[in-house]
C-alpha positions as CSV (number, residue, x, y, z in Angstrom):
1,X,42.4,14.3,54.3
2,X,46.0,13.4,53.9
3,X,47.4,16.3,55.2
4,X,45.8,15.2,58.5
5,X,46.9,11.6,58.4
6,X,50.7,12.6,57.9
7,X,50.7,15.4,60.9
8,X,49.1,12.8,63.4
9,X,51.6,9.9,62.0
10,X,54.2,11.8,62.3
11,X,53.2,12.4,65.7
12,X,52.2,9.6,66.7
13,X,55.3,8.0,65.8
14,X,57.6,10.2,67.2
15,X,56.3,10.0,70.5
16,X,55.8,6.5,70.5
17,X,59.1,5.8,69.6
18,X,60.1,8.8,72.4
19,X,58.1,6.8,75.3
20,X,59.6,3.2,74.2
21,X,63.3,4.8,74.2
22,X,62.5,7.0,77.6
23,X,61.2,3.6,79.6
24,X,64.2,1.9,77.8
25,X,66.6,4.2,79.6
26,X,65.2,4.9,82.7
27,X,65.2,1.0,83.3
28,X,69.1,1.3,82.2
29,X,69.6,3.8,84.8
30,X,67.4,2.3,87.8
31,X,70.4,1.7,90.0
32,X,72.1,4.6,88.8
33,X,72.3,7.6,90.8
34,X,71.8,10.3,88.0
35,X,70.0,13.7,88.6
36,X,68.6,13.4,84.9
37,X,66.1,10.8,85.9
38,X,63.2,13.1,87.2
39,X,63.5,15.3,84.5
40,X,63.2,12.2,82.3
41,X,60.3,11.0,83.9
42,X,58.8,14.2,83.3
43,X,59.6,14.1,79.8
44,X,58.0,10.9,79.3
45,X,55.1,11.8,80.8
46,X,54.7,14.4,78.6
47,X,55.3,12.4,75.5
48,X,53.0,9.5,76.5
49,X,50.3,12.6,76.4
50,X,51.1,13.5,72.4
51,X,51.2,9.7,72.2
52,X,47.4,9.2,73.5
53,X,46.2,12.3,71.9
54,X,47.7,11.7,68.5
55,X,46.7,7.8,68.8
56,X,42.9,9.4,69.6
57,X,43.2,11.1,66.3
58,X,44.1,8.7,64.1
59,X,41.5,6.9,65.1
60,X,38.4,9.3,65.7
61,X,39.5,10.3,61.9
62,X,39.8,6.8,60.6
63,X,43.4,6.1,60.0
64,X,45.0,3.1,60.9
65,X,47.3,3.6,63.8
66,X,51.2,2.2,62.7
67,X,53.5,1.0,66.1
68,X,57.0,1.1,66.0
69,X,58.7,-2.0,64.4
70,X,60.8,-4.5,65.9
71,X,63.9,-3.8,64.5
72,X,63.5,-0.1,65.8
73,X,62.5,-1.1,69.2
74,X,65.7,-3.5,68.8
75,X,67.9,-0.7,67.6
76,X,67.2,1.8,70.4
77,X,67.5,-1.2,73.1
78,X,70.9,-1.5,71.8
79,X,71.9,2.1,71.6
80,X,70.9,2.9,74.9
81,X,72.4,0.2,76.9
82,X,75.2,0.8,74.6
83,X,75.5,4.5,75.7
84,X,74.5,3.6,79.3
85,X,77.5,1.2,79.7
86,X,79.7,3.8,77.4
87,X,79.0,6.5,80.0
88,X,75.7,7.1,82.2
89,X,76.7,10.7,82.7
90,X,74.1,13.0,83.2
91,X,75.8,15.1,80.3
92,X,76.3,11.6,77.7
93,X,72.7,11.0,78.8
94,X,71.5,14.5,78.0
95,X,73.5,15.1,75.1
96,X,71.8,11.2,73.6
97,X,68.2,12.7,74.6
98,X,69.1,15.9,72.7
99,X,69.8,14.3,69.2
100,X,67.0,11.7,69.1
101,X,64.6,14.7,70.7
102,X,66.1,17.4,67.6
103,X,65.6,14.4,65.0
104,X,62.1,14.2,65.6
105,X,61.8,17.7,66.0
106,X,63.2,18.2,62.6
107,X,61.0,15.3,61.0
108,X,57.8,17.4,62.8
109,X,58.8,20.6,61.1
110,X,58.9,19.4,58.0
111,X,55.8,17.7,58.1
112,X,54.1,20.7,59.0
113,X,56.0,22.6,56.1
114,X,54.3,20.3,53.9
115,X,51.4,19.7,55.1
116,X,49.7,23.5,55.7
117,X,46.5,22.4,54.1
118,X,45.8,20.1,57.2
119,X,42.4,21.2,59.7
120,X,43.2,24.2,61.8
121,X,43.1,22.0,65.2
122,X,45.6,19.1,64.0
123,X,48.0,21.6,62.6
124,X,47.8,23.3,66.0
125,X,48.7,20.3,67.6
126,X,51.6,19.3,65.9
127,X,52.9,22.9,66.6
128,X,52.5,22.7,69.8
129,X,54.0,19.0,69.6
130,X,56.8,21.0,68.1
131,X,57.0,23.5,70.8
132,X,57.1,20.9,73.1
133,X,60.1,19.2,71.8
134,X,62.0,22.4,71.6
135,X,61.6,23.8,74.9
136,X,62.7,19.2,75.8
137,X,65.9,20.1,74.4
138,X,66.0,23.3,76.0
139,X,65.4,21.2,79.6
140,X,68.2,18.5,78.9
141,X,70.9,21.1,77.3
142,X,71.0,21.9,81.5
143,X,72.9,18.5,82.2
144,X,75.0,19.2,79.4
């Protein structure tokens, strides 16, 4: 069903991409003395969970699993060591994490919007995948 296939994509992708950037960063910051860092951690953690379950899918359904690029990868290498020699501020930190976090979360909502005819469980997910991602930005808008 295509439906499915676009939800756990879309999923997939996001948090991939979410997990590369987050280990990016927190190896930018290793010396650094921010307070972000554990809550960081905790959001990675949490994203490399949607990124196993979502990966799971695909493939228990039959859908080839897509990683990120290399020019992607590339691109957020450079934009966080950019913004981590710009300023490593706990709020310029945050405030980075917030738009990449409400992109995705954007890209999600319209992917369920579109795709309502999906199985019950896999539209659940990516609701709660959703969720998830709003209540991130909700976390980081403290550092602000």
């Amino acid at each position: 069903m295509e439906e499915n296939k676009n939800l756990l994509e879309s999923i997939y992708k996001d948090s991939n991409m979410a997990v590369y950037t987050l280990n990016t960063l927190l190896k930018n910051l290793e010396h650094k003395d921010n307070k972000i860092k554990s809550d960081i951690e905790k959001i990675l953690e949490e994203y490399k969970t949607y990124e196993q379950k979502s990966k799971d899918l695909l493939v228990t359904n039959d859908f080839e699993v897509k990683e990120i690029n290399m020019l992607s990868k590339i691109s957020s290498d450079i934009g966080v060591k950019k913004e981590v020699i710009d300023d490593n501020s706990d709020s310029s930190i945050a405030d980075m994490l917030i738009k990449g976090v409400s992109m995705g979360s954007i890209e999600i909502d319209k992917c369920i919007s579109v795709n309502k005819k999906a199985d019950k469980k896999i539209l659940e997910f990516a609701k709660e995948f959703h969720k998830f991602q709003e209540k991130t930005i909700e976390k980081l808008k403290k550092h602000l």
